[in-house]
C-alpha atoms as one frame of an Amber mdcrd trajectory, in Angstrom:
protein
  90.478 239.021 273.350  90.257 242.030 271.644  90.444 245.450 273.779  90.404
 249.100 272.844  94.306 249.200 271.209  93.630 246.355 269.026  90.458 248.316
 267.660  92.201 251.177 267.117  94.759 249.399 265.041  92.442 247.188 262.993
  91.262 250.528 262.106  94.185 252.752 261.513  95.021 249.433 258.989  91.621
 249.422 257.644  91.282 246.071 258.913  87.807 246.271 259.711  85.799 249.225
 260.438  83.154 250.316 262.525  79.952 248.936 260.652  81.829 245.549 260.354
  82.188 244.970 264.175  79.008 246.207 265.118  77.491 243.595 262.899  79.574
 240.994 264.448  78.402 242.138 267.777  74.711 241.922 266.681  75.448 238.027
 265.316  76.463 236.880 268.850  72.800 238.105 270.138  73.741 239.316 273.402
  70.384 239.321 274.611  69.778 235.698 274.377  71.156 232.293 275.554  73.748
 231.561 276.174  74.921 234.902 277.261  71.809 236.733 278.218  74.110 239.858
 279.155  71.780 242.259 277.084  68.800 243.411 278.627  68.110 245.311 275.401
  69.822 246.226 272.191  68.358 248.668 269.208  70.108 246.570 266.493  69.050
 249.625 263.891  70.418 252.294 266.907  73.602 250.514 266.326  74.277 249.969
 263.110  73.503 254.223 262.668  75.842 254.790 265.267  78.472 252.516 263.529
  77.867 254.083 260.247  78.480 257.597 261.539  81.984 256.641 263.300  83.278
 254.727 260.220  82.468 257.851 258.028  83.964 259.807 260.960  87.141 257.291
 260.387  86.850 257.514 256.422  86.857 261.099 256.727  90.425 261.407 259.363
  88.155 262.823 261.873  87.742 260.531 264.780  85.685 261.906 267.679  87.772
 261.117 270.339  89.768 258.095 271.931  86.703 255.605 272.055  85.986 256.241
 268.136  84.351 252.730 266.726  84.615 251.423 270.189  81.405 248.910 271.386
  80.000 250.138 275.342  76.606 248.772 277.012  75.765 250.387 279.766  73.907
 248.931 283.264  70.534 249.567 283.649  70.274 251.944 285.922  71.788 254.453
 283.571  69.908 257.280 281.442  70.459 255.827 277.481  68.586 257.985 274.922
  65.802 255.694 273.121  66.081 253.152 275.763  64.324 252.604 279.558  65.963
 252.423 282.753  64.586 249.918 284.852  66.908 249.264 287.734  66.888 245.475
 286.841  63.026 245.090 287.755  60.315 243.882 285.864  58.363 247.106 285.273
  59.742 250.203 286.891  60.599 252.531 284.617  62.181 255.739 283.908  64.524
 257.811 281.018  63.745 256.698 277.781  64.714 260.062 275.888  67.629 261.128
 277.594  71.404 260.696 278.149  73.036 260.466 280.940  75.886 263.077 281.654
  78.596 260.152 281.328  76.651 258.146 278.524  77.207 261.773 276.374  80.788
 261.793 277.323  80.991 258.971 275.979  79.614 259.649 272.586  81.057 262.587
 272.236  84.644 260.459 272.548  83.546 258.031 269.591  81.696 255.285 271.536
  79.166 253.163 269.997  76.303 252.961 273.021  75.202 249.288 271.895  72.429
 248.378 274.506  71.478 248.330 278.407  72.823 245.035 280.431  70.852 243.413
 282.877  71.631 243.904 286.738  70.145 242.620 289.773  66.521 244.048 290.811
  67.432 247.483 292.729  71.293 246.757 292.875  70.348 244.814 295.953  72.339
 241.145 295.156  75.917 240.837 294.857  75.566 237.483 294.091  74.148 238.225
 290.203  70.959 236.543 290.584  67.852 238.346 289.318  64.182 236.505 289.903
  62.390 239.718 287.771  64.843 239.417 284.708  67.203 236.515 283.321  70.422
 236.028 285.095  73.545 236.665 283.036  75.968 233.266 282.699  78.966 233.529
 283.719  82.134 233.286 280.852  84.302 231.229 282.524  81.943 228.520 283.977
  77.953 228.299 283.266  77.316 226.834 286.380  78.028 229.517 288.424  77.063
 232.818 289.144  78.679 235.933 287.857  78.469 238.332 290.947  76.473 241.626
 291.115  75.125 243.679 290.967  76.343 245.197 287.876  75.955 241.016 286.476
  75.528 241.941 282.802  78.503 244.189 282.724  80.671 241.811 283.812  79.606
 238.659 281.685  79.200 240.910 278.605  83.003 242.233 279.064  84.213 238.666
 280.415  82.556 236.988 277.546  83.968 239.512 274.720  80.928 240.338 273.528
  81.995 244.120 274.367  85.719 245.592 275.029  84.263 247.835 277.616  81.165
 248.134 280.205  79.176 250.499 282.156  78.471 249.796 286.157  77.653 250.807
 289.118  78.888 250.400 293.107  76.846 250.513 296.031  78.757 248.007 298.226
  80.967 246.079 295.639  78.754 246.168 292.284  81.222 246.580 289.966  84.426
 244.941 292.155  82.342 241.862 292.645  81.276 240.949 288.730  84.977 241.857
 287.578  86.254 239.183 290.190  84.059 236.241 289.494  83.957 237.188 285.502
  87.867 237.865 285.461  88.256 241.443 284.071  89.470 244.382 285.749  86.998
 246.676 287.375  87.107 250.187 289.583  85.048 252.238 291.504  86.095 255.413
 291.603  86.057 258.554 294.224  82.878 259.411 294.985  81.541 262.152 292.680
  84.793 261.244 289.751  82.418 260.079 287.906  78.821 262.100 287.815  75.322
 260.073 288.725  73.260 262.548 287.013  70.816 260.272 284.455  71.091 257.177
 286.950  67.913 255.819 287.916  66.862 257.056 291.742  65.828 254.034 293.778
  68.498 254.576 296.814  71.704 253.892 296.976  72.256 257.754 298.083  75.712
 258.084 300.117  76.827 255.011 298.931  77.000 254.612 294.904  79.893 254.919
 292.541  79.898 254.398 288.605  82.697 253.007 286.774  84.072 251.213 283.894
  84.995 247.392 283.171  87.209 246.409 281.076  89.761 243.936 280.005  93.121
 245.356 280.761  94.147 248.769 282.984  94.575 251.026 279.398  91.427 250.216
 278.780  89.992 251.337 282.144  91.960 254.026 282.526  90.878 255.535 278.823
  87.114 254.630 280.398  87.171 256.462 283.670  89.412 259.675 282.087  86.247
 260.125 279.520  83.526 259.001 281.892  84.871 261.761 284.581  85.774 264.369
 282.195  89.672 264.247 284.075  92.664 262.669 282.340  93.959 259.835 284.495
  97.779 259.255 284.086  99.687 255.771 284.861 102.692 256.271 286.600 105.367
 253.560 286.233 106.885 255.360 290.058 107.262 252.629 292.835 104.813 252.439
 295.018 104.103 251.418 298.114 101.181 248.618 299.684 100.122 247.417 302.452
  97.614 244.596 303.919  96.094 244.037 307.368  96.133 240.455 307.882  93.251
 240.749 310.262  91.078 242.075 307.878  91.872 239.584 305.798  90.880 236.440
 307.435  89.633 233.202 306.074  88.819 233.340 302.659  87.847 230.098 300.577
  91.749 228.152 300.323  92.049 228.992 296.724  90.872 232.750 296.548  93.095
 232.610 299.398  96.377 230.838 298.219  96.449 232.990 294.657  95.803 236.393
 296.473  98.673 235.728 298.958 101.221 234.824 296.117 100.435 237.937 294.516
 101.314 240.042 298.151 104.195 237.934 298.531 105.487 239.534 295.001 104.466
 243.074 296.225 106.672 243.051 299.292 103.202 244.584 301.216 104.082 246.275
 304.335 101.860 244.956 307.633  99.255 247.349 308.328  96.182 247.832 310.716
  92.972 249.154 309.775  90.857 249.924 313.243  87.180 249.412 313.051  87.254
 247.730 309.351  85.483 244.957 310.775  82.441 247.155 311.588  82.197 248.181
 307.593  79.818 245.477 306.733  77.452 246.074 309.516  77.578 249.740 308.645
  77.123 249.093 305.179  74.232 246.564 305.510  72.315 249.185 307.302  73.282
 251.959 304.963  71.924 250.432 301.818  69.092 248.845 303.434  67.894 252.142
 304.630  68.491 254.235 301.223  67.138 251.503 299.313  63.571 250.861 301.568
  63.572 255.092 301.231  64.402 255.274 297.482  61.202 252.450 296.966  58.657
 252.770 299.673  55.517 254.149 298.168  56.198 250.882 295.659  56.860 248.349
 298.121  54.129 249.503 300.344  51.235 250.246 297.866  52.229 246.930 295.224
  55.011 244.642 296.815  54.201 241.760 293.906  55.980 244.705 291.336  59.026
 242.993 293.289  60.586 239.325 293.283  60.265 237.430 296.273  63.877 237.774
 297.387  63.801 241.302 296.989  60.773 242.061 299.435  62.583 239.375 301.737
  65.312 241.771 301.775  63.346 244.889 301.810  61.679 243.265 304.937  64.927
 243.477 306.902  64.545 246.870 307.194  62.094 246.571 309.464  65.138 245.748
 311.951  66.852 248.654 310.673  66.358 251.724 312.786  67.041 255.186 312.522
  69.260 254.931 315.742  70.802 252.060 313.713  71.500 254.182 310.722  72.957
 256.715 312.400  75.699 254.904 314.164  76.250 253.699 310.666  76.777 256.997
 309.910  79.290 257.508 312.837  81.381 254.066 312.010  81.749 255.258 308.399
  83.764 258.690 310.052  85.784 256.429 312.379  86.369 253.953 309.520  87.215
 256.652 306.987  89.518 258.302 309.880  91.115 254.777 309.675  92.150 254.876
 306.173  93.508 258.208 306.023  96.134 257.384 308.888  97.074 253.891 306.777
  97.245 255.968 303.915 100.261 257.991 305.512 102.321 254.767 305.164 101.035
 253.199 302.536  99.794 253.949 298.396  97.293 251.168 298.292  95.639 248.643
 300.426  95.453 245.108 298.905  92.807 242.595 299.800  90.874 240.008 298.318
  87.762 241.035 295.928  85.664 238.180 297.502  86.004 235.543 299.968  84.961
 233.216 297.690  85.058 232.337 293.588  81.988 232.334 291.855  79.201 230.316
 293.863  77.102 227.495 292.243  74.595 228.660 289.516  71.224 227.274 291.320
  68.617 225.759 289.481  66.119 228.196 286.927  63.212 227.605 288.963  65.276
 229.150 292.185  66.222 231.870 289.766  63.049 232.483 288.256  61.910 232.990
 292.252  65.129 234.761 293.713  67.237 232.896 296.275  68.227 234.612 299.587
  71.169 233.136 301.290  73.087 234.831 303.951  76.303 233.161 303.835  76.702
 233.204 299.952  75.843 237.292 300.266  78.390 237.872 302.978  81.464 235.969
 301.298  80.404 238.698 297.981  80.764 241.738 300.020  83.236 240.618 302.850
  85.767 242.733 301.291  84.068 245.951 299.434  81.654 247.633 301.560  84.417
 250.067 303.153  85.605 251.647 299.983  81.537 252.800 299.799  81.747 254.048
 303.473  84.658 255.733 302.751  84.444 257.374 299.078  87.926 255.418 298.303
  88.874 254.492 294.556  89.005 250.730 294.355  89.590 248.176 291.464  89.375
 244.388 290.776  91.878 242.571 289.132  91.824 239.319 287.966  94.962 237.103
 289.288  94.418 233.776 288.538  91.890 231.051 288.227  90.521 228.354 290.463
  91.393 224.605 289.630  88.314 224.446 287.711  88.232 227.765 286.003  86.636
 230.190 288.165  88.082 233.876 287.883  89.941 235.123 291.023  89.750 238.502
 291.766  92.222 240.826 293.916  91.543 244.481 295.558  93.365 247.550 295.458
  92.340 250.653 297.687  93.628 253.797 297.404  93.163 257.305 299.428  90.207
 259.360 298.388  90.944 260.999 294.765  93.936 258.946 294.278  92.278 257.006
 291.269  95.309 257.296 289.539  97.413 255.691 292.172  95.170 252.476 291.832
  95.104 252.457 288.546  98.653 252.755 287.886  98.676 250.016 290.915  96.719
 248.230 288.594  98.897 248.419 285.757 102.016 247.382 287.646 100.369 243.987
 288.343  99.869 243.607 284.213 103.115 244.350 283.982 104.568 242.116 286.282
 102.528 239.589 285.050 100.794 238.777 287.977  97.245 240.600 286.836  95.136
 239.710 283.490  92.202 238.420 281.893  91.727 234.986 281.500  90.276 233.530
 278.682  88.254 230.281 278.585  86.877 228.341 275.204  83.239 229.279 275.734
  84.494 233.051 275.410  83.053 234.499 272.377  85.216 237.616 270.525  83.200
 239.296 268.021  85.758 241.626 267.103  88.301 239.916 264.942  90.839 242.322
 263.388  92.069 240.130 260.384  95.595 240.062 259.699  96.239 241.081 256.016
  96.444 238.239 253.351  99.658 237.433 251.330  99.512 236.227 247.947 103.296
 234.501 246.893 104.007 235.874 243.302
């Protein structure tokens, strides 16, 4: 699959060019079966965009380190000439504006090539959307892709783009790159700026990061997202796992995330009060959300699927005496981390407790589908992180027996971002961490290799 470096070559060789891979891009119709990753794409948008870098490229004068490079961005993020609509059917907002990160991005070379669906309000991690189509997963169309930054990861996982815009309430972008098989971080909170997102809660607890298909590619992401150069260090360092935290994840997420530790030599660690994060969490979100939405949900609840008012109904058992203690586990909890931290350089866990779940039928999609268990083996391992303000990335390291992505966790301290990415990278270059590719992949951006003639 092609990523960033390969562009960048194809080219420096004049290989292919801008214009040529944004029509190739455009061919694969991301908005439609069988990807439906796209929400919406501005096919003319594009191909101006891709015209201006490969005269930028023509001329020597690349903007910056993403020059020619394809990015969609979730839709929850501001996009000049496109609407926001938090993955709903008609809220709406932006339309005329970029968002803070969306013009670092341009301003580094990056063709902006649409907005990718995500689950209504952020709310499922499961990638399931009843108000807009649900994104199929690369690996395996009969199951889900996680959320709730779904289109991100599909797009990315399917190679329809090198590199992805999400977002990360209480696993959005950890949970996607997992069951889709890329690599995927959250980073400190406030790295990366939310100015331009679209407000619908998700206060104290949302991140926004890149996807991508390798840790260069990330780390080039996140260092022009945030406006900070992020440096991988090749310097030993040190992890740990708490085995109670851990528990009982499904045998196979299980068995391949424990042969990676066994590799890392991870130091036994305890983390008091983790188990309280997804309590915590659940009542965090659930509160921000209901706040963000209210006059909506109260004065026209049919503007939302039927799963998403059965989840905005829960917060009717949500109280502010609730919310507070939330409040008060996420000091304890973040307390927590910083004393593991003083051993250890990054925390390793599993993404999910589970591989991707079964895709149900379109009629359950069309209406939204609730369930409890499937939710809490998404987010078993990635609310804390949220509570906390910790950088924390997905890696894909390995596959079940029939093809599902596996996805493992790294945590590290509050604005060590380039600790877990170089984390990150040590995994690739162990080769115990990549991206898996599967035949129904689809890689729009060839870079030919030159023809010989024999004289």
């Amino acid at each position: 699959m092609t990523t960033v470096a390969d562009l960048r070559a194809g080219y420096a060789a004049a290989l292919t060019t801008p214009t040529a891979v944004a029509e190739a891009f455009l061919a694969a119709r991301p908005t439609e079966r069988p990807w439906q990753a796209f929400r919406s794409v501005d096919a003319e948008d594009v191909r101006a965009q891709a015209r201006t870098s490969t005269e930028r490229l023509a001329a020597g004068t690349p903007a910056g380190p993403l020059e020619g490079v394809p990015v969609g961005v979730k839709d929850f993020v501001a996009v000049d000439g496109y609407r926001s609509h938090a993955g709903t059917r008609d809220l709406v907002a932006h339309g005329d504006v970029d968002a803070l990160l969306v013009r670092r991005l341009r301003d580094a070379g990056a063709i902006i090539v649409g907005k990718l669906h995500c689950t209504e309000l952020g709310l499922s991690p499961t990638g399931i959307s009843g108000a807009q189509p649900t994104p199929v997963n690369p690996h395996s169309p009969t199951h889900l892709t996680g959320g709730s930054s779904s289109g991100t990861g599909a797009a990315v996982g399917a190679g329809l783009i090198p590199l992805g815009v999400g977002s990360d309430g209480g696993g959005s972008i950890r949970i996607p790159a997992a069951l889709c098989g890329v690599f995927g971080i959250k980073p400190s909170w406030d790295l990366v700026p939310t100015d331009g997102e679209m407000s619908v809660g998700w206060w104290s607890v949302e991140h926004i990061g890149p996807l991508a298909r390798c840790t260069e590619d990330l780390t080039t992401m996140l260092s022009v997202m945030a406006d900070v150069p992020l440096a991988i260090s090749e310097e030993p360092l040190r992890f740990g796992v708490d085995w109670s935290w851990w528990g009982r994840p499904d045998a196979e997420v299980d068995a391949a995330c424990r042969a990676v530790v066994a590799e890392l030599s991870a130091a036994d660690i305890s983390i008091p009060y983790v188990d309280l994060a997804m309590s915590a969490g659940y009542a965090t979100a659930l509160a921000e959300v209901v706040a963000g939405v209210w006059d909506v949900w109260q004065d026209t609840p049919d503007r939302f699927s039927t799963d998403v008012r059965a989840t905005l109904g829960m917060s009717a058992h949500v109280t502010g005496a609730d919310y507070v203690r939330a409040q008060q586990v996420r000091r304890v909890l973040a307390e927590s981390f910083e004393a593991a931290f003083e051993t250890v350089d990054v925390i390793v866990v599993p993404t999910t407790a589970t591989a991707a779940p079964p895709r149900p039928s379109d009629a359950e999609l069309d209406a939204g589908v609730v369930d409890l268990d499937m939710l809490d083996a998404m987010i078993a391992y990635t609310f804390p992180a949220n509570l906390c303000g910790l950088p924390a990335a997905s890696v894909p390291v390995g596959q079940t027996l029939d093809g599902r992505p596996i996805g493992l966790q790294l945590i590290g301290r509050r604005g060590a971002d380039a600790t877990v990415l170089s984390a990150c990278a040590a995994l690739e270059r162990a080769g115990l961490a990549a991206a898996p590719v599967s035949s129904r992949q689809h890689d729009p951006f060839p870079v030919p290799t030159p023809t010989t003639h024999e004289e």
